[in-house]
C-alpha positions, 0 to 999 in steps of 0.5 A: 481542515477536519476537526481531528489529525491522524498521527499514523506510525508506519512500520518503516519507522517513520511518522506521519501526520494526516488530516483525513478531509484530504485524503482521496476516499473511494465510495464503494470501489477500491483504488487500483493501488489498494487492489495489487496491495491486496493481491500482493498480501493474498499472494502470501507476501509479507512485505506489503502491509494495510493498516486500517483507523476508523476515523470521527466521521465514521469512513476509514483510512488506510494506510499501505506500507512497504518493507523496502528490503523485499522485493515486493516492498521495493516493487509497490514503492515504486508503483506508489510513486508511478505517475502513468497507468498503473499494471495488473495485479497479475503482471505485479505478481509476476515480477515479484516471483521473477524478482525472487527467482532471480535473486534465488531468495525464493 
């Protein structure tokens, strides 16, 4: 156990409690997950979000969070929660804009 916890409010109104040293880090790569959250932010959508707290140790935790009342929140969610491979970041744009044409909220 580190010797600091990490209280970390998300924007669905929930609290979590985190101790950094058990959190996976990413040396100098980013984790497939963080690159389609990231593409689903550059894409202009605003139900995914990243927050960043710079912790003791000088590493960064990130933390993403879905608005599940958008079809992009509801889409990530369930990725955050896939346990096989992971899709592109452009086959995740694409049912976004296919979830959003259907519902004709686009």
């Amino acid at each position: 156990m580190s010797d600091s916890l990490v209280f970390y409010w998300d924007r669905n109104d929930d609290i979590h409690v985190i101790d950094p040293d058990v959190v996976q880090h990413y040396e100098g790569e980013i984790s497939p997950l963080m690159m389609i959250a990231a593409s689903i932010i550059n894409a202009g959508y605003g139900g995914v979000v990243i927050d960043e707290k710079r912790l003791n140790n000088g590493r960064f935790l990130f933390a993403v969070n879905a608005n599940l009342g958008t079809h992009e929140g509801q889409i990530f969610a369930g990725l955050q929660n896939s346990i096989g491979e992971l899709p592109t970041a452009k086959d995740v744009l694409v049912a976004i804009e296919t979830a959003y044409a259907e519902s004709k909220d686009f």
